[in-house]
Structure formats: structure tokens, C-alpha cells
N, CA and C atoms of all chains as a GROMACS GRO file, in nm:
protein
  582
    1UNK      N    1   3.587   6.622   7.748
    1UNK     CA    2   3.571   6.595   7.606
    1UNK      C    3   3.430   6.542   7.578
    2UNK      N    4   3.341   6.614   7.499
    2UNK     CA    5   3.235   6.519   7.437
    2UNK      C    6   3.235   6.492   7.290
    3UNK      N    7   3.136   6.402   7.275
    3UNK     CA    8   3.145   6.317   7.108
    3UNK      C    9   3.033   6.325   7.082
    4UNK      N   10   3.028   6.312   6.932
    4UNK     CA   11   2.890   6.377   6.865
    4UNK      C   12   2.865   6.194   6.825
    5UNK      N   13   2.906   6.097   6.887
    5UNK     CA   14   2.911   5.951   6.879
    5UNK      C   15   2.732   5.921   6.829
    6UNK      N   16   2.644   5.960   6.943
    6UNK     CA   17   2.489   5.956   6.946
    6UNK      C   18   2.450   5.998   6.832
    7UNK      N   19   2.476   6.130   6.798
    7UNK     CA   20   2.380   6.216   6.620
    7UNK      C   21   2.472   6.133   6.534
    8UNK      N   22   2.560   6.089   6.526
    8UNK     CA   23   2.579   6.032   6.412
    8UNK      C   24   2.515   5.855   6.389
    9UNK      N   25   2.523   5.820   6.518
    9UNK     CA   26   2.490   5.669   6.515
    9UNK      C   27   2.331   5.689   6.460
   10UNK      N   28   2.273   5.784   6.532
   10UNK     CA   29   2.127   5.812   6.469
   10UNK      C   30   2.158   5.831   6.367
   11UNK      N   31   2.217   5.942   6.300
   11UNK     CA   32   2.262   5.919   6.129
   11UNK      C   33   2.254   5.843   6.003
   12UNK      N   34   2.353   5.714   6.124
   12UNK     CA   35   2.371   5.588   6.020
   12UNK      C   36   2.290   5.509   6.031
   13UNK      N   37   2.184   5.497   6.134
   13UNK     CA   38   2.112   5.426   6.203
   13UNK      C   39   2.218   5.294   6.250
   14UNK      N   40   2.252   5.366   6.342
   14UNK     CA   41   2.361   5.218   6.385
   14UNK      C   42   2.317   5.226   6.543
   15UNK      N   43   2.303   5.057   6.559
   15UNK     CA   44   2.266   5.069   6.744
   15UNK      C   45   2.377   5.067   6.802
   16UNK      N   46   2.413   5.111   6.911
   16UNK     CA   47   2.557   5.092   7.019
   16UNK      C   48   2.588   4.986   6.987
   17UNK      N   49   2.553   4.847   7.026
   17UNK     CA   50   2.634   4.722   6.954
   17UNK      C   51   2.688   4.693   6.821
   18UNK      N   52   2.585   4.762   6.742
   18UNK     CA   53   2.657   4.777   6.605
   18UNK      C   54   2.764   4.808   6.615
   19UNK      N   55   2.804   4.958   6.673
   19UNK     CA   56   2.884   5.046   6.695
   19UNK      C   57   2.984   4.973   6.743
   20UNK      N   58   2.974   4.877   6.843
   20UNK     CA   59   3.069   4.807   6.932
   20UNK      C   60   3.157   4.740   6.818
   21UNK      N   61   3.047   4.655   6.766
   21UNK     CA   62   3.103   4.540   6.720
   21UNK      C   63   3.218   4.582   6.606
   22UNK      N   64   3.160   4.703   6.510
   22UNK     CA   65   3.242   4.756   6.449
   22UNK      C   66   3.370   4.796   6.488
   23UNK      N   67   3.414   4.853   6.573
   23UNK     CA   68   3.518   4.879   6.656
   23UNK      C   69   3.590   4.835   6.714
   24UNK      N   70   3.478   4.684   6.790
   24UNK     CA   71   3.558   4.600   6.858
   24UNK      C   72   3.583   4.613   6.996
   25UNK      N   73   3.492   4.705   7.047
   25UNK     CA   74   3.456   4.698   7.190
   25UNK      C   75   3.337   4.650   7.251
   26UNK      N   76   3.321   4.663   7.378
   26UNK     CA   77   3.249   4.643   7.480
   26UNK      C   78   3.141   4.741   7.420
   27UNK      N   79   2.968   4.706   7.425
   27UNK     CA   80   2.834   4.816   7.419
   27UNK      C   81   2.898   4.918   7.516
   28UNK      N   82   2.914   4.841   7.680
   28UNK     CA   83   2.940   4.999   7.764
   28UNK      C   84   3.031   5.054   7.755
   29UNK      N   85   3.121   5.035   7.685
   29UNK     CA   86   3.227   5.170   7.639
   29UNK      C   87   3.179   5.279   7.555
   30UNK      N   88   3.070   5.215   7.460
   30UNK     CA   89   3.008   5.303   7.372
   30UNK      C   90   2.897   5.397   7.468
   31UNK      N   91   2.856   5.308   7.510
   31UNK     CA   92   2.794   5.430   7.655
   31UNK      C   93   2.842   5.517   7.722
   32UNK      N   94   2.956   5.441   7.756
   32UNK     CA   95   3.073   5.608   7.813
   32UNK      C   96   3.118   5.665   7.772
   33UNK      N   97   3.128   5.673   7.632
   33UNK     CA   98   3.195   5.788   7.544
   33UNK      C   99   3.087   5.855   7.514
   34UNK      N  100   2.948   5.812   7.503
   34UNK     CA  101   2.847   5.894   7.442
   34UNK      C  102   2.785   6.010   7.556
   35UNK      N  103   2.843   5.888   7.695
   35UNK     CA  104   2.813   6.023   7.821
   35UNK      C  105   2.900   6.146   7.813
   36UNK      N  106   3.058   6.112   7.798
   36UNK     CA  107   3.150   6.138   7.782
   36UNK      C  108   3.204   6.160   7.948
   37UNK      N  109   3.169   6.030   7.938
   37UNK     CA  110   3.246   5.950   8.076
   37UNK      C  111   3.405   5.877   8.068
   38UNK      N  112   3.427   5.898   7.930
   38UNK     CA  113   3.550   5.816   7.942
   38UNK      C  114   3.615   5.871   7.835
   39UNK      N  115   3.733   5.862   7.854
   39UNK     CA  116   3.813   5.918   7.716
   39UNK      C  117   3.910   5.810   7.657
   40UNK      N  118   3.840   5.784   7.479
   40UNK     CA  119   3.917   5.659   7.420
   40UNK      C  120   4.050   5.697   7.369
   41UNK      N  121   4.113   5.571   7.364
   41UNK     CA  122   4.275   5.585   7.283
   41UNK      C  123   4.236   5.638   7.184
   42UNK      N  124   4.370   5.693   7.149
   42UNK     CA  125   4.363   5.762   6.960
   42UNK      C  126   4.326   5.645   6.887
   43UNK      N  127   4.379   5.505   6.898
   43UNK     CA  128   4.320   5.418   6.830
   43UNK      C  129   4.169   5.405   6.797
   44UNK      N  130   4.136   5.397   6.912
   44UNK     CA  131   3.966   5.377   6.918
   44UNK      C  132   3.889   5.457   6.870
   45UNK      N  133   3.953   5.578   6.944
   45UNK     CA  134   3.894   5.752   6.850
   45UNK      C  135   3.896   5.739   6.711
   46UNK      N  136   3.987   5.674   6.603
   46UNK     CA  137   3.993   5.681   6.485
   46UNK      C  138   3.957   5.616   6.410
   47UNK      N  139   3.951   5.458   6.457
   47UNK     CA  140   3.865   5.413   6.425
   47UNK      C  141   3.676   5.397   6.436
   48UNK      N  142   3.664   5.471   6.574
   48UNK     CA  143   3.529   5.530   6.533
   48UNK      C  144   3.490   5.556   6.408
   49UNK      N  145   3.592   5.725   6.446
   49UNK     CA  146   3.570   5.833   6.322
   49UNK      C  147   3.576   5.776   6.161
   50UNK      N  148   3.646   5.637   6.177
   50UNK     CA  149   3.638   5.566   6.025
   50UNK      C  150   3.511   5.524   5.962
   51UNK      N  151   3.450   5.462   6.115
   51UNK     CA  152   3.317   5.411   6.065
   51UNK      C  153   3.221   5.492   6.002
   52UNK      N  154   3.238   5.610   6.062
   52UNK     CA  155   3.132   5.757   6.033
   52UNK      C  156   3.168   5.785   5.926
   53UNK      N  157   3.325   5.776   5.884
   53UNK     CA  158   3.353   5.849   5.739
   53UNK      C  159   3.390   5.999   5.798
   54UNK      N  160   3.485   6.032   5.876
   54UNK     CA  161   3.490   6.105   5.909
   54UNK      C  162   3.620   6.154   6.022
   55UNK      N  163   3.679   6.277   5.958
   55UNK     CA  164   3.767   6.288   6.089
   55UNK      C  165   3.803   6.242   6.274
   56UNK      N  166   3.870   6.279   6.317
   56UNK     CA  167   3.840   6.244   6.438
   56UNK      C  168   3.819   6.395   6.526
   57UNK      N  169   3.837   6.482   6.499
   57UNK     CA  170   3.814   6.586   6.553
   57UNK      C  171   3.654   6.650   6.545
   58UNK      N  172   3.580   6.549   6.408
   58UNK     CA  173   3.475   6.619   6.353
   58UNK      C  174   3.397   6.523   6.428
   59UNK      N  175   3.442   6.426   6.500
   59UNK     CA  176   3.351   6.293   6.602
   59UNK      C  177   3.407   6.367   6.770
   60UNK      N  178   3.511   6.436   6.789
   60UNK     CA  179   3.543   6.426   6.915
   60UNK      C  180   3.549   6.602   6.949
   61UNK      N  181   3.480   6.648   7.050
   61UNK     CA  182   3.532   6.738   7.038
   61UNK      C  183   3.572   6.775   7.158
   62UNK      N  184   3.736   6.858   7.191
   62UNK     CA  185   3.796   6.895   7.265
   62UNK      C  186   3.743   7.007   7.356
   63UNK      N  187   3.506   3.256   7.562
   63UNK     CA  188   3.426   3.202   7.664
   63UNK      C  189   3.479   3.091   7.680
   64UNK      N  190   3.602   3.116   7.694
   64UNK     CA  191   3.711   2.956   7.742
   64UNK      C  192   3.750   2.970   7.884
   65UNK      N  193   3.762   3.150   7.842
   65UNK     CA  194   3.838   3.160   8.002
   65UNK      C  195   3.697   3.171   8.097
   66UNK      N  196   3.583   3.220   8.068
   66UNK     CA  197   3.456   3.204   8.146
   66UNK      C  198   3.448   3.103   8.188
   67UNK      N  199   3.472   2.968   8.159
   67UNK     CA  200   3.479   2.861   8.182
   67UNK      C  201   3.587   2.837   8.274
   68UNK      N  202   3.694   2.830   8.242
   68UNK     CA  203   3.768   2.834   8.360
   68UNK      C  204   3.767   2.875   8.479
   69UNK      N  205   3.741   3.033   8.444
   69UNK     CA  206   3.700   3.087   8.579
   69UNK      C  207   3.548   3.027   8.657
   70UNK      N  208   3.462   2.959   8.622
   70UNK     CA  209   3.384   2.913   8.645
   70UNK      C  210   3.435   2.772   8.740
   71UNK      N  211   3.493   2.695   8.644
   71UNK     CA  212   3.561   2.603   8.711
   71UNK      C  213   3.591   2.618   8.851
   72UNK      N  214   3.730   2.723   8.827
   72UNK     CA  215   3.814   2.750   8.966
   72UNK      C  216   3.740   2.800   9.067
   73UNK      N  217   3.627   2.914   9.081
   73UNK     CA  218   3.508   2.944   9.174
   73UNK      C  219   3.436   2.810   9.226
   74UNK      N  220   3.452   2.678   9.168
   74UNK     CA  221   3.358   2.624   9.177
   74UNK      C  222   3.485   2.511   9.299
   75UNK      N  223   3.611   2.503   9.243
   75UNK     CA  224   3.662   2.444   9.293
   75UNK      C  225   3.758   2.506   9.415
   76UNK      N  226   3.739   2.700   9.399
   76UNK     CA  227   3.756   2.779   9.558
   76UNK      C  228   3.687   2.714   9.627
   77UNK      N  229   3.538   2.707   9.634
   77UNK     CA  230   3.414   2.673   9.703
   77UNK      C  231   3.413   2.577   9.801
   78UNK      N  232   3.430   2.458   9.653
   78UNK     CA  233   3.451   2.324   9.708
   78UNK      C  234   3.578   2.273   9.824
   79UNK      N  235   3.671   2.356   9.820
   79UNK     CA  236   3.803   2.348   9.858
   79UNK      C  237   3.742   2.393  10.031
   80UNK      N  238   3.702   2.507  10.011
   80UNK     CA  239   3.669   2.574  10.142
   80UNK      C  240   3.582   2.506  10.232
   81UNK      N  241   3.489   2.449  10.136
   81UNK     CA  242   3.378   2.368  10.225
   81UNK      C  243   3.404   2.251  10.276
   82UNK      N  244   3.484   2.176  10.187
   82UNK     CA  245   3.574   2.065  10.280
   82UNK      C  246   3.649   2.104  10.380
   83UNK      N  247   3.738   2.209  10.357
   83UNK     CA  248   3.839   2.235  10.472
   83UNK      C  249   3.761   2.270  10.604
   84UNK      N  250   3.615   2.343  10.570
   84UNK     CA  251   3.542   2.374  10.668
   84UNK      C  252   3.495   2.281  10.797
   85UNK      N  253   3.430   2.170  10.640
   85UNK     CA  254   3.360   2.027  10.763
   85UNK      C  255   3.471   1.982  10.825
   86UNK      N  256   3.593   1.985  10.760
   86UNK     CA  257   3.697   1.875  10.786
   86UNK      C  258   3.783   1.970  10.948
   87UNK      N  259   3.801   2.076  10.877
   87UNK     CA  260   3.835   2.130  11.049
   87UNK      C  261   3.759   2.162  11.190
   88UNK      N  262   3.641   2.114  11.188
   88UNK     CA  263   3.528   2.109  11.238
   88UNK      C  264   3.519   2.250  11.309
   89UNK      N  265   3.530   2.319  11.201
   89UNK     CA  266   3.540   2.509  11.237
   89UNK      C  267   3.359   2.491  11.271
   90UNK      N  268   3.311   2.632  11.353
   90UNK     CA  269   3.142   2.638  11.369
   90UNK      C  270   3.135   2.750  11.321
   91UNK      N  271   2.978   2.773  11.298
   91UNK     CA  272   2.934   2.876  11.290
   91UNK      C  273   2.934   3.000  11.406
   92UNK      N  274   3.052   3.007  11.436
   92UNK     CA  275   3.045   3.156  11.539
   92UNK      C  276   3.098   3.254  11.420
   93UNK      N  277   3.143   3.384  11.485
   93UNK     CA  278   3.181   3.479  11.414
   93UNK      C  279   3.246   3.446  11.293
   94UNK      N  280   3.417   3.387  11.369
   94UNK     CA  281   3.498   3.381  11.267
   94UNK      C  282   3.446   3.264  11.124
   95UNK      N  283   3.388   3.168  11.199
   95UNK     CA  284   3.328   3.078  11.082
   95UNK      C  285   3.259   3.127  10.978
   96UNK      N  286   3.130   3.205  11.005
   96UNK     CA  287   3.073   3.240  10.912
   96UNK      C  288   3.094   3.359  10.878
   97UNK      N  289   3.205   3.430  10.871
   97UNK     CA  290   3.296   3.519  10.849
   97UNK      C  291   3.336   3.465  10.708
   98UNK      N  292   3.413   3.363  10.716
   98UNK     CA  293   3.513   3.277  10.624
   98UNK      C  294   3.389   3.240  10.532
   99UNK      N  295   3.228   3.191  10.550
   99UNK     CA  296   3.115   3.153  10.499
   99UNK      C  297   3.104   3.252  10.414
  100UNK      N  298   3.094   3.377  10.430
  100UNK     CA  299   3.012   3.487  10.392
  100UNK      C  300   3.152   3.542  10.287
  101UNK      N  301   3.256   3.507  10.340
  101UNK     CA  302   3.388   3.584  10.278
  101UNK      C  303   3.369   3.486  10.084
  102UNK      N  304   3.319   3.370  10.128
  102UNK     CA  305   3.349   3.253  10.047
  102UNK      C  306   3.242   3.302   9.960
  103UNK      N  307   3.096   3.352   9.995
  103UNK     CA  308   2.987   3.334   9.916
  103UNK      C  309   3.055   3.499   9.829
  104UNK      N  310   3.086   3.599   9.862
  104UNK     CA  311   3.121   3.720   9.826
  104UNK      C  312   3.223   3.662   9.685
  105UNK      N  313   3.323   3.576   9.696
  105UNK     CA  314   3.412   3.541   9.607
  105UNK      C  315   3.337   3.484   9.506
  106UNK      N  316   3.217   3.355   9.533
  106UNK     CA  317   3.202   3.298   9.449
  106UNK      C  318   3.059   3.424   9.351
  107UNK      N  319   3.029   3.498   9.430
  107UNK     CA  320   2.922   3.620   9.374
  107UNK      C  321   2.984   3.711   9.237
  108UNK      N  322   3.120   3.708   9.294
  108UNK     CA  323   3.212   3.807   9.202
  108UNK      C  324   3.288   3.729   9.039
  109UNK      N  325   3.253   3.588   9.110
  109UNK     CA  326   3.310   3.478   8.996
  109UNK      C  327   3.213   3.501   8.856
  110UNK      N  328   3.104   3.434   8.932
  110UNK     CA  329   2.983   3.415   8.833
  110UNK      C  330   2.917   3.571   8.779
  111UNK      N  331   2.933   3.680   8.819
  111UNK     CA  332   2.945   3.824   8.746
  111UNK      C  333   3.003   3.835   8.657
  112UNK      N  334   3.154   3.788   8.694
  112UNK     CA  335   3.183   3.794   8.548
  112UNK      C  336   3.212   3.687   8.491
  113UNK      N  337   3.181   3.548   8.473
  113UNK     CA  338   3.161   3.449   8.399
  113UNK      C  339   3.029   3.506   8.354
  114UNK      N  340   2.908   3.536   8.394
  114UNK     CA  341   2.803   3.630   8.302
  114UNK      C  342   2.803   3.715   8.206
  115UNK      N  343   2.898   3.810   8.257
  115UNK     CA  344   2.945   3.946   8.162
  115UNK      C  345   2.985   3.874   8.005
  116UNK      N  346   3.091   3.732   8.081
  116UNK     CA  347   3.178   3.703   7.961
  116UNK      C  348   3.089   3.670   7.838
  117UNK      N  349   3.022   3.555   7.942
  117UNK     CA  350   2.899   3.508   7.791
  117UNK      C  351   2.815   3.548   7.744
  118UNK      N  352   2.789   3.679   7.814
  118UNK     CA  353   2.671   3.796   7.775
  118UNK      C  354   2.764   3.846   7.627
  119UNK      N  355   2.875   3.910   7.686
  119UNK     CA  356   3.024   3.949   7.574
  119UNK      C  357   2.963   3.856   7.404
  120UNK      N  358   3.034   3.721   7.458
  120UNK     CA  359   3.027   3.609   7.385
  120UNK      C  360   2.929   3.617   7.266
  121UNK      N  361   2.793   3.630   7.380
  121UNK     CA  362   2.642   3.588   7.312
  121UNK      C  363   2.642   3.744   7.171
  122UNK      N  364   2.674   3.873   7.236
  122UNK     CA  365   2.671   3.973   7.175
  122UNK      C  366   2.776   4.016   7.048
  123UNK      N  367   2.868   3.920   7.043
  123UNK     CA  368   2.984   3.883   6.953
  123UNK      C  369   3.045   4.024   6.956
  124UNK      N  370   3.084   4.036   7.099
  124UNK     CA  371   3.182   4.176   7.158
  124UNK      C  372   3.272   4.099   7.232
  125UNK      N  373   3.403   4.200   7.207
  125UNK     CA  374   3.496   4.120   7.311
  125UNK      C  375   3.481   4.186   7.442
  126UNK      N  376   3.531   4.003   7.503
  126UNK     CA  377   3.501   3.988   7.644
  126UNK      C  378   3.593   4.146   7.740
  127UNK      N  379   3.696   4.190   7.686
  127UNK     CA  380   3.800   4.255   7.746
  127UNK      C  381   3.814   4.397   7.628
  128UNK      N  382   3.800   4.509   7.663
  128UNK     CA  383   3.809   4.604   7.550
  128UNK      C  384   3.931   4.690   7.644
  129UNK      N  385   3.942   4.808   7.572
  129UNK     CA  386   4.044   4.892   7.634
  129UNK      C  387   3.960   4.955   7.762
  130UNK      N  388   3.861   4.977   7.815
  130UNK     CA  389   3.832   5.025   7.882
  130UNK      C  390   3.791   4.922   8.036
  131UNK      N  391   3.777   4.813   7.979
  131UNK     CA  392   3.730   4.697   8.100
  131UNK      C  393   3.891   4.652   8.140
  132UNK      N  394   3.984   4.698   8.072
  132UNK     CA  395   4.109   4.626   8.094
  132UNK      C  396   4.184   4.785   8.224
  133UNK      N  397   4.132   4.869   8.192
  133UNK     CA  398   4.151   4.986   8.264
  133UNK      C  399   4.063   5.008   8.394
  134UNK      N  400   3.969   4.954   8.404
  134UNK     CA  401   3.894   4.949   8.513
  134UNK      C  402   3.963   4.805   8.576
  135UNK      N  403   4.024   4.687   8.539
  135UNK     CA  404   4.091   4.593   8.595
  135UNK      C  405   4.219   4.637   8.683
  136UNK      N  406   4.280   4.713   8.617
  136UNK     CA  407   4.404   4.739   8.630
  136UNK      C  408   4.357   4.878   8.778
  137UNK      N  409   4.238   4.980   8.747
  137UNK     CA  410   4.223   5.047   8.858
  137UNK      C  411   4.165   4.969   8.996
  138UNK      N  412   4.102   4.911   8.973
  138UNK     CA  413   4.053   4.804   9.088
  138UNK      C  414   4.171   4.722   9.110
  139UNK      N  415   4.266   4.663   9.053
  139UNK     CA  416   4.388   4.608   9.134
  139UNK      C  417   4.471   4.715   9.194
  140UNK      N  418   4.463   4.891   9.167
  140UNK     CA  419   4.570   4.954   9.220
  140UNK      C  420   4.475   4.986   9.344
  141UNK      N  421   4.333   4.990   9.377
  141UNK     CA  422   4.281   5.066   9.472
  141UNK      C  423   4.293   4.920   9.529
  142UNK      N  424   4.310   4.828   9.516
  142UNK     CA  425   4.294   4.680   9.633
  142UNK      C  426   4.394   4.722   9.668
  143UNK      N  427   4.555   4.711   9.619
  143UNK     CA  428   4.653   4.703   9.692
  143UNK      C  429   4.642   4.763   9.762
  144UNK      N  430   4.605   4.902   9.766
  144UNK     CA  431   4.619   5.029   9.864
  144UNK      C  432   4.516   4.998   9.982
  145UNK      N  433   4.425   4.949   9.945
  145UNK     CA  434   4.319   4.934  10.078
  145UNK      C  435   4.401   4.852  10.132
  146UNK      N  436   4.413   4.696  10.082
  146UNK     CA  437   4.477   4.549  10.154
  146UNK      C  438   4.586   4.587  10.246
  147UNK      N  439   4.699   4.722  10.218
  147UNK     CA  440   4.785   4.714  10.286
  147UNK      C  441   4.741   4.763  10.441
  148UNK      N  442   4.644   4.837  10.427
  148UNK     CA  443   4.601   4.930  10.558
  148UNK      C  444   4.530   4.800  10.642
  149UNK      N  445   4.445   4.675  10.536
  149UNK     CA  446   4.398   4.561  10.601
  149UNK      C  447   4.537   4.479  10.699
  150UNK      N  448   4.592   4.440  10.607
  150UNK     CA  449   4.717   4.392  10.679
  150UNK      C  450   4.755   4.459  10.797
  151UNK      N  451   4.717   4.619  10.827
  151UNK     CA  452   4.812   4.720  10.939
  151UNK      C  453   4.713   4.647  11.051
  152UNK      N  454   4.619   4.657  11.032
  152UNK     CA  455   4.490   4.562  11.101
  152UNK      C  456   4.495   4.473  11.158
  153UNK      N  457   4.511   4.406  11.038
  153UNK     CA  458   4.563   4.248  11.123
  153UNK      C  459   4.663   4.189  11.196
  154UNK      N  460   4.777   4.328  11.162
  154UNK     CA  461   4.884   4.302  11.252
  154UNK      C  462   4.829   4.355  11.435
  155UNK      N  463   4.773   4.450  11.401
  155UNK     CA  464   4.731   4.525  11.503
  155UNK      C  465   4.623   4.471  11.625
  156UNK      N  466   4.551   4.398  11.538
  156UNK     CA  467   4.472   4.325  11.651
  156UNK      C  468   4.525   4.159  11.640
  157UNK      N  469   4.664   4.136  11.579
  157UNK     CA  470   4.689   3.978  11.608
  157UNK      C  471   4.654   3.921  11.733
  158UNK      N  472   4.697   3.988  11.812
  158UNK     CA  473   4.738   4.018  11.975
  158UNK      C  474   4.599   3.966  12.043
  159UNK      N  475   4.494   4.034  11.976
  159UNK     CA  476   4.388   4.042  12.058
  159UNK      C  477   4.295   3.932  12.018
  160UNK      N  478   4.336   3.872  11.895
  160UNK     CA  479   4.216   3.822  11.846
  160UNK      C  480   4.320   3.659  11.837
  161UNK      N  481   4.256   3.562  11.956
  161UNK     CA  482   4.313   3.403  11.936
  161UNK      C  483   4.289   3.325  11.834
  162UNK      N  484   4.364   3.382  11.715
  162UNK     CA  485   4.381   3.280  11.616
  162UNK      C  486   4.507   3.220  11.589
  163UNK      N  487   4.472   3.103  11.502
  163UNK     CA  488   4.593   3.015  11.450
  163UNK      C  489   4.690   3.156  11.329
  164UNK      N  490   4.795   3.147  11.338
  164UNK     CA  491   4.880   3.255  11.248
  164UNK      C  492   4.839   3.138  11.065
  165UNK      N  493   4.823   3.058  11.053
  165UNK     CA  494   4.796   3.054  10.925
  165UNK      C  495   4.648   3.065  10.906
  166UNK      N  496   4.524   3.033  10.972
  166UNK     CA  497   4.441   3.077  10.990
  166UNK      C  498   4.418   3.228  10.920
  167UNK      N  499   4.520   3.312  11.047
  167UNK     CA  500   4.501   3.441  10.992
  167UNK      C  501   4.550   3.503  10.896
  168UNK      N  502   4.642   3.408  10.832
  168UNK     CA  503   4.683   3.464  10.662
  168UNK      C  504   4.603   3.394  10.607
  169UNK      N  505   4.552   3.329  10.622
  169UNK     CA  506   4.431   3.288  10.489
  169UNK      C  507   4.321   3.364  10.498
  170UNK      N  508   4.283   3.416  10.625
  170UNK     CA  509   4.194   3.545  10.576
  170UNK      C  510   4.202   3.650  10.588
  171UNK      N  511   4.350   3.664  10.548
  171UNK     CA  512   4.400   3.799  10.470
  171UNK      C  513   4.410   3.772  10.323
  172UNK      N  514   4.420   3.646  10.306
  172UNK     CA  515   4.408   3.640  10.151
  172UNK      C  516   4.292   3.667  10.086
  173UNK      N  517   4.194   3.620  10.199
  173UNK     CA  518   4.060   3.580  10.154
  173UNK      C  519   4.013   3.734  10.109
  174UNK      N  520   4.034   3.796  10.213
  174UNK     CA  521   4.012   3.941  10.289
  174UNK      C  522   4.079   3.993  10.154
  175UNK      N  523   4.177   4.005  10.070
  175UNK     CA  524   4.224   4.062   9.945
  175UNK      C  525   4.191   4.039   9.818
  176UNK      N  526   4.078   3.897   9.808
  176UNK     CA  527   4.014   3.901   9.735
  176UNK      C  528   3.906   3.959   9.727
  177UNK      N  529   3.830   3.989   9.856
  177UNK     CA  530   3.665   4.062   9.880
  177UNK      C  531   3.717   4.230   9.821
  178UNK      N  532   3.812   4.264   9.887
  178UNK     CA  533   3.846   4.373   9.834
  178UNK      C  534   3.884   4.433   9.698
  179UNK      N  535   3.983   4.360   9.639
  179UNK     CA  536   3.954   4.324   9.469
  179UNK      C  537   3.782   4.329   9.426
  180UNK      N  538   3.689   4.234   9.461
  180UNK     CA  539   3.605   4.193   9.425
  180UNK      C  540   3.527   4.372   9.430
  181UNK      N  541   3.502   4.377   9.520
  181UNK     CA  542   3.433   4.548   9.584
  181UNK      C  543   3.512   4.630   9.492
  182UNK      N  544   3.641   4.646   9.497
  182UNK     CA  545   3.729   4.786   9.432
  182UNK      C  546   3.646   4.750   9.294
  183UNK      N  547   3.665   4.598   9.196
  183UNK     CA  548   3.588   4.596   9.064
  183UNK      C  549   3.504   4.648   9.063
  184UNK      N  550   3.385   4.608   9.127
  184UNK     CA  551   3.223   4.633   9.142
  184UNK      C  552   3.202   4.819   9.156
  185UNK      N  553   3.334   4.858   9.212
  185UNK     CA  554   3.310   5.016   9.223
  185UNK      C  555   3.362   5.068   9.114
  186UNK      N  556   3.451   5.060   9.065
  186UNK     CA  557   3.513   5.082   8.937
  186UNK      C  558   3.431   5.111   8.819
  187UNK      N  559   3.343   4.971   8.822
  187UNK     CA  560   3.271   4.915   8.687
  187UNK      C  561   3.139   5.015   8.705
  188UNK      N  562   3.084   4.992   8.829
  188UNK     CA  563   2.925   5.037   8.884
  188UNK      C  564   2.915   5.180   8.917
  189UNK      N  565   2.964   5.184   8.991
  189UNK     CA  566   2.957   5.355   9.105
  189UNK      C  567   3.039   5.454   9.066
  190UNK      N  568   3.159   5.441   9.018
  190UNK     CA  569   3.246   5.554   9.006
  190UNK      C  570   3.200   5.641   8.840
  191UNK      N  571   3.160   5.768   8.877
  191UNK     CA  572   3.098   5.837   8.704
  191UNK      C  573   3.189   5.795   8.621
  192UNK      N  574   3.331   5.857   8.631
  192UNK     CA  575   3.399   5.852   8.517
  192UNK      C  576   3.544   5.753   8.523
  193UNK      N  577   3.559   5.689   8.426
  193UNK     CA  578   3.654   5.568   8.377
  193UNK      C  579   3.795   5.634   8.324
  194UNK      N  580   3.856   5.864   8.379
  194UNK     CA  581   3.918   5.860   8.322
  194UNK      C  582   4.014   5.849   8.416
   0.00000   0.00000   0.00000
């Protein structure tokens, strides 16, 4: 699975900790999803995709 | 950063615990001694890592524990058990050969199951690519 996590954070201009904090994780989780080293709960996945304003399929792709 | 603290504490009071028992059993520095030395400094290495992490966490106003650090916990306790038991086949195996006290040698099998915990984390977190 990879995530379009990176072009959008550039997007919003949001740094990985931003990103974290919003979500409520760890910076290096946001690192491993952006490698797509790790695969998040649907929770986490959706709430990403909230922050972006945006589906979760249109942040994750299968 | 309560429990960083704690865990700080208890590393501090493993340490202390060991180093008394050390002078006090007037164990030496041969093998097995600084075996138990080196086993001790490895524990207290793995303490203060993550009492760091925590207040790094803390300082960054991220939590200390996310879904993914709680999954790398949980894989590093399933790859310890599995190593520790083959340690134990070990220690049964050379009881025989090696003149120690039998509580002696369960305490450093305990010890011995924490280094391994400590290593399985450190590989988990560090070395292994992927967290799925």
C-alpha cells in the first residue's frame, strides 16, 4: 500500500509533527506510512484523510 | 512522562540492587561476573532509550505510545519469548557443565530475558524495514 501522505502534507504545508500531532501519533509513524512501511488502522487512515479533507482511498492507495 | 520517570526510577534501582548484591556476594570479575556486569549495563542502556524517547514524545507534545510503537512492543515480546525458550534449552543443557549455584542460574536467565526483550525492541524499532 502507498499514501499520497507527503504531496499532500506539502499541500497544506504541514510538517510530519504537525501531522502527528493532529492525529495523535508518534512523527515515526508518519515516516512509515509515507515510506509505506507500515500499514495504519482504518482509524488512523481516516482520520488522516480528515485532516486533508479528503477520502481515505483518495490518501491511501491500494 | 510519569511513567518515564518511573521507569527511570526502577533502572536506577535494577542497578543499584545488582551492585550491592554484587559487592555483597563478593562475586569477581571473571567471566561469569562481568557477564552479570555487562548483562546489567545492556538493561540499564535499554531503560534510559526509552525514558529518552518518552520525553523526546513529551517535549514534542506526541504521545509517548501510538498504535504502531504499541505493535512493535507487542512484536518484540512475541520474538523474546520464542528466542528465551531456545535460551532456557541452553541452560538446561549446559547446567551440567557449567558449576553454578541453581538460583544463580535462574537469575541469569531472567537477566538473559530481559537482554533479549531489550535486542528483539531495538530490532523491531531500528533494523527490521517494515512494521507490517
Amino acid at each position: 500500500m502507498t499514501s499520497r501522505i507527503r504531496e499532500l502534507r506539502a499541500r497544506d504545508n504541514l510538517t510530519q509533527l504537525d501531522l502527528a500531532r493532529k492525529v495523535g501519533v508518534r512523527r515515526e509513524t508518519i515516516v512509515f506510512l509515507e515510506k509505506g512501511r507500515y500499514n495504519p488502522s482504518l482509524k488512523l487512515a481516516y482520520d488522516i484523510a480528515q485532516v486533508f479533507g479528503m477520502k481515505i482511498e483518495e490518501v491511501f492507495v491500494f | 512522562m510519569r511513567k518515564a520517570i518511573i521507569i527511570a526510577v526502577l533502572a536506577v534501582l535494577v542497578l543499584g540492587t545488582m551492585i550491592i548484591w554484587f559487592i555483597r556476594s563478593g562475586a569477581t570479575l571473571d567471566f561469569g561476573g562481568s557477564s552479570i556486569m555487562v548483562i546489567q549495563f545492556v538493561v540499564l542502556a535499554f531503560a534510559i532509550l526509552v525514558v529518552v524517547r518518552r520525553m523526546k514524545s513529551a517535549k514534542q507534545k506526541v504521545p509517548a505510545e501510538d498504535e504502531m510503537s504499541k505493535g512493535i512492543l507487542r512484536k518484540g515480546a512475541a520474538t523474546a519469548y520464542y528466542v528465551s525458550l531456545y535460551m532456557w534449552l541452553a541452560f538446561m543443557f549446559f547446567e551440567e557443565r557449567i558449576d553454578l549455584e541453581r538460583s544463580t542460574l535462574i537469575g541469569a536467565g531472567i537477566l538473559g530475558m530481559a537482554v533479549i526483550y531489550a535486542l528483539s525492541w531495538i530490532y523491531h524499532s531500528y533494523i527490521r524495514k517494515s512494521h507490517d
